[in-house]
C-alpha positions as CSV (number, residue, x, y, z in Angstrom):
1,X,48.2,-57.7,-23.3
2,X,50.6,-57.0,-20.5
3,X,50.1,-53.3,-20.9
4,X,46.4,-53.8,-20.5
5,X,46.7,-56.2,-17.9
6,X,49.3,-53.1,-16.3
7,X,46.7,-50.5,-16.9
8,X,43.7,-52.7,-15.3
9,X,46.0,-53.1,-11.7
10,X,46.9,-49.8,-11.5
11,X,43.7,-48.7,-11.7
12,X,42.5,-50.5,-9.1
13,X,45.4,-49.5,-6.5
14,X,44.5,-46.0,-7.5
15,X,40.7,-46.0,-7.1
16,X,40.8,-46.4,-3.2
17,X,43.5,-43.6,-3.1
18,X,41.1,-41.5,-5.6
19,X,37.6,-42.4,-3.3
20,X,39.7,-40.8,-0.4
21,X,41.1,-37.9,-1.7
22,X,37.6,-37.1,-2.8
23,X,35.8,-37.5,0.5
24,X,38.7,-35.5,2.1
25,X,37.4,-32.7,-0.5
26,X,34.0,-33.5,-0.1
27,X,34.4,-32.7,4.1
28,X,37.0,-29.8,3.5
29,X,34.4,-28.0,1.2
30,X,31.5,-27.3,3.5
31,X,33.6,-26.4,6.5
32,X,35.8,-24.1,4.2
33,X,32.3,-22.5,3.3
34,X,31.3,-21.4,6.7
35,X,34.4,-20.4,8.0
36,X,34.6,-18.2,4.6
37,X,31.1,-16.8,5.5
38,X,31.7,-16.6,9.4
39,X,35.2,-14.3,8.3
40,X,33.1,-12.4,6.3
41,X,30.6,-11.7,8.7
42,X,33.0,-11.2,11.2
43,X,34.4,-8.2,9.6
44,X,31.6,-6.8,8.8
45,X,30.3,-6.4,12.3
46,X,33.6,-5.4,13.1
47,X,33.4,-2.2,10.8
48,X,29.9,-2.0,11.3
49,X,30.9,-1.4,15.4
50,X,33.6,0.6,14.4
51,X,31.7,3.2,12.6
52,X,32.9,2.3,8.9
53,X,29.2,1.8,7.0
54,X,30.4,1.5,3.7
55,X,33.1,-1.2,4.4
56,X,29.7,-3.1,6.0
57,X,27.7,-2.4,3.8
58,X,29.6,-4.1,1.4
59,X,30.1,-7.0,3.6
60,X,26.9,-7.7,4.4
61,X,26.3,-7.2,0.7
62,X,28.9,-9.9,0.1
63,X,27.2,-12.7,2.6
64,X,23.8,-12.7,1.0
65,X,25.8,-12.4,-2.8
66,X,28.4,-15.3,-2.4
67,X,27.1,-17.3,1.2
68,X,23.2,-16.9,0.3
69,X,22.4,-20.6,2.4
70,X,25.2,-19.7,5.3
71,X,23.5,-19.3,8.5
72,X,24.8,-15.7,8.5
73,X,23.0,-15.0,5.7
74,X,19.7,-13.8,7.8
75,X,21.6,-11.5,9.5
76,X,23.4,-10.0,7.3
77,X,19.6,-9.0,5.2
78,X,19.2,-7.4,8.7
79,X,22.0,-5.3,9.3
80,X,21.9,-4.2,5.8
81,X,18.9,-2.5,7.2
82,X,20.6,-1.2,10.4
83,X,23.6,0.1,8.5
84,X,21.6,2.4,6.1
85,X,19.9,3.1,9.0
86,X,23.1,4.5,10.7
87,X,24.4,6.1,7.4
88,X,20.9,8.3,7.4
89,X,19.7,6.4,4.3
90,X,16.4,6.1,5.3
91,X,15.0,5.2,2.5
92,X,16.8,2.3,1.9
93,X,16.8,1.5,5.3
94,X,12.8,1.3,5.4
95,X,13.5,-1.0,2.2
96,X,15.4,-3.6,4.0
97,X,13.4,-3.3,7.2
98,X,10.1,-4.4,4.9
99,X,12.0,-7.5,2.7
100,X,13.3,-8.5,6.3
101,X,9.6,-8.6,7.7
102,X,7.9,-10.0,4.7
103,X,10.1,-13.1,4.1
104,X,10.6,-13.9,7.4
105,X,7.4,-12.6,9.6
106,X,7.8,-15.3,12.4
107,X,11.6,-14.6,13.3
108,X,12.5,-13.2,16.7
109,X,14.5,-9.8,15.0
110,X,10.5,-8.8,13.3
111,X,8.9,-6.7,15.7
112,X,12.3,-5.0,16.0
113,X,12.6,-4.5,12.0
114,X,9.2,-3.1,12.0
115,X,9.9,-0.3,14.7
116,X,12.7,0.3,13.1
117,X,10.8,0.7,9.7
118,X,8.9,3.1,11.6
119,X,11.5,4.9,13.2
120,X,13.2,5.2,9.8
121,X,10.1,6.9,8.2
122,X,10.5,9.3,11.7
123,X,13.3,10.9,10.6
124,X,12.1,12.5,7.3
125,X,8.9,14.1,9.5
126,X,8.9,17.7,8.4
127,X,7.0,20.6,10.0
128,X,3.4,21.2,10.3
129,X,3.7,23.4,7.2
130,X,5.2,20.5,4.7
131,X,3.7,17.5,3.6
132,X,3.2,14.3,6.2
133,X,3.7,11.9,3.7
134,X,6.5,10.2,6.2
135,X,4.8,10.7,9.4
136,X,1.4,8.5,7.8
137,X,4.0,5.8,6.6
138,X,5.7,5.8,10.0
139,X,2.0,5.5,12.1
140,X,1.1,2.4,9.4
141,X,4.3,0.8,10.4
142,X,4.0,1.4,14.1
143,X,0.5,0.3,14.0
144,X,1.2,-2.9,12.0
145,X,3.5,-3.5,14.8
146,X,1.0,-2.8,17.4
147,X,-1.3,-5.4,15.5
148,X,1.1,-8.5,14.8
149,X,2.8,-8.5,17.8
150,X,1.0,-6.7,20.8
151,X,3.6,-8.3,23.6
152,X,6.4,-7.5,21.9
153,X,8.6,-4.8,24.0
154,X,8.6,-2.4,20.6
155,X,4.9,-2.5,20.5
156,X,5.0,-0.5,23.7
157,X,7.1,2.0,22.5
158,X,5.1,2.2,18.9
159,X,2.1,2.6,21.0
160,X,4.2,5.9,22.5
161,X,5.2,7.1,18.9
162,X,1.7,6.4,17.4
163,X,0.3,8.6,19.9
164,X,2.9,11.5,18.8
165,X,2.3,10.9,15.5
166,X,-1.4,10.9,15.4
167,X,-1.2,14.1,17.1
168,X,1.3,15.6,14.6
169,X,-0.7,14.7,11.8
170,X,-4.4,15.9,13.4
171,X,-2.2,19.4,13.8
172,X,-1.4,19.3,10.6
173,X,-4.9,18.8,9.0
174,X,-5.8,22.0,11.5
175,X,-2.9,24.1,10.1
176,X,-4.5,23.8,6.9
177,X,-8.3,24.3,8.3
178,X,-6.5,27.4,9.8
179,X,-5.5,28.5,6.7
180,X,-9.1,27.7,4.9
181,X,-10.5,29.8,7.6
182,X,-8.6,32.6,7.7
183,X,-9.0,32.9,3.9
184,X,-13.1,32.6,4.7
185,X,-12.9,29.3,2.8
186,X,-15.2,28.1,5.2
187,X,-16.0,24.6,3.3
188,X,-12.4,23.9,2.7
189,X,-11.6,24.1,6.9
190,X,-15.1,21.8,7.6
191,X,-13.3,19.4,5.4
192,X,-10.1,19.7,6.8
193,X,-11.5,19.9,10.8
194,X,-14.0,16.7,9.6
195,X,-11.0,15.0,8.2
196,X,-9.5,15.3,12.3
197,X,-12.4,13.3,13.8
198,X,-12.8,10.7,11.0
199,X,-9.0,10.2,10.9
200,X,-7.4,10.8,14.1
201,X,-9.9,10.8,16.7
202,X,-6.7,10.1,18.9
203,X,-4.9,13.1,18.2
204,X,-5.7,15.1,21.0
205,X,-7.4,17.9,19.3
206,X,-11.1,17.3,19.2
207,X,-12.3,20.0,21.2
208,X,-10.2,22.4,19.0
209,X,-11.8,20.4,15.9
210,X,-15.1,21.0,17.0
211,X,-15.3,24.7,18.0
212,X,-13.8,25.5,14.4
213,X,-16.3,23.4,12.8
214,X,-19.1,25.4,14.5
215,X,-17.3,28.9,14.4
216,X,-17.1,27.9,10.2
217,X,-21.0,26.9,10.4
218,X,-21.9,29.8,12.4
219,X,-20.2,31.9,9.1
220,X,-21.7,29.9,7.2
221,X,-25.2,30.9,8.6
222,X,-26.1,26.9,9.2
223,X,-27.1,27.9,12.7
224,X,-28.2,24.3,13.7
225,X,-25.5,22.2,12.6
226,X,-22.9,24.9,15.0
227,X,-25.1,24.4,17.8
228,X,-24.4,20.7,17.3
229,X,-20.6,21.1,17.2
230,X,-20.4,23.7,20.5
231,X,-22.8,21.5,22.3
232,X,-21.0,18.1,21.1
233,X,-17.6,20.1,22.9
234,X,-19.3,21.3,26.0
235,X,-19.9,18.0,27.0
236,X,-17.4,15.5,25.6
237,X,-14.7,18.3,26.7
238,X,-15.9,20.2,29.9
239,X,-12.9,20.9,30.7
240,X,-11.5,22.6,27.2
241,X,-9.9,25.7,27.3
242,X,-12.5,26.0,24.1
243,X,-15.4,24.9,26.3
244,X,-16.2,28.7,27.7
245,X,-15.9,30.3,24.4
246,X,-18.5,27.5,23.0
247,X,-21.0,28.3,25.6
248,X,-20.2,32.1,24.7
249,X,-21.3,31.3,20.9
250,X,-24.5,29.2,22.1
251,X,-25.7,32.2,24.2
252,X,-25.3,34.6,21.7
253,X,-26.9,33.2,18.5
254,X,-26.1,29.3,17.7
255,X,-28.8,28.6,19.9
């Protein structure tokens, strides 16, 4: 009975002792978090700054792993995407730039993710002679840019590297037409040269577009249709070094 009685009282002298203890913990816990998470981040900006990727990478790696609701957490998905970026993985890069876009469209850092998207799909451009496959996904990034957020200070520089790359891939569709022509595959270049005005009317090459597409009708012996083409040069392009040879063609035949 005593022993009981014992038991009950301590109990009650401990409780209070126990309640604090526990709210101490309870306090100790979240702050312990963040600072944990701020360290972490911390360092991985410092190697990040300092030139040592794969010690940040791993950082970075680590916030969104063991911190995923710190406030660090958003930057870290960014800079994920900035130090593949820096390491030349630009596929991986593109990857990060994307996720970062799509889950969070309406954060300040998106128009910047998005160029840099773009600008990571820059670097794999090959020459005229290889296939644009990077150049395309780099214009489609620049433009969605360009369309979801028009005053953003990238957007003005996508508008610069759309024009480049519209003209890059314009010349590319002609190196081909070039080649179709020169092997007399006159249908093949009318597809590749129509391809240039559908496509890229932007590109900076029209005039050049349009003389081949009448020089391949004129070889073609559809006489009407490469009147069409020189005429449609002579006046939208006046100017054209292409212009004089257009009038040339009209004079002697396509006319």
């Amino acid at each position: 009975m005593i022993n009981n009685r014992f038991a009950r009282v301590t109990k009650l002298l401990l409780l209070p002792l126990l309640i604090l203890v526990l709210s101490g913990c309870s306090n100790t816990a979240p702050d312990q978090f963040k600072r944990d998470a701020r360290e972490v981040y911390d360092s991985a900006m410092e190697a990040y700054l300092s030139g040592r990727l794969e010690e940040a990478e791993k950082s970075f790696k680590t916030i969104m792993e063991d911190h995923p609701l710190s406030q660090y957490t958003l930057s870290a998905e960014l800079m994920l995407g900035d130090v593949s970026y820096a390491s030349e993985k630009y596929d991986d890069a593109s990857m990060y730039y994307t996720n970062f876009v799509a889950l969070h469209p309406a954060h300040p850092k998106a128009p910047y993710a998005l160029f840099q998207k773009g600008m990571s799909h820059m670097k794999d451009v090959l020459t005229l002679d290889r296939d644009q496959a990077s150049a395309r996904k780099a214009l489609f990034a620049f433009e969605d840019l360009i369309t979801a957020y028009p005053q953003s200070p990238y957007a003005e520089k996508a508008r610069e590297f759309s024009g480049f790359l519209k003209n890059r891939l314009a010349e590319h569709e002609f190196y081909i037409a070039r080649f179709y022509f020169k092997k007399k595959n006159y249908k093949g270049a009318l597809g590749r040269l129509k391809e240039i005005l559908a496509s890229y009317p932007d590109g900076g090459i029209n005039d050049k577009a349009l003389f081949y597409i009448g020089e391949s009708y004129l070889r073609l012996g559809e006489s009407d249709l490469a009147r069409e083409a020189f005429s449609t040069l002579i006046n939208n392009y006046p100017e054209s070094s292409f212009t004089h040879d257009a009038k040339g063609r009209l004079k002697a035949g396509a006319a």
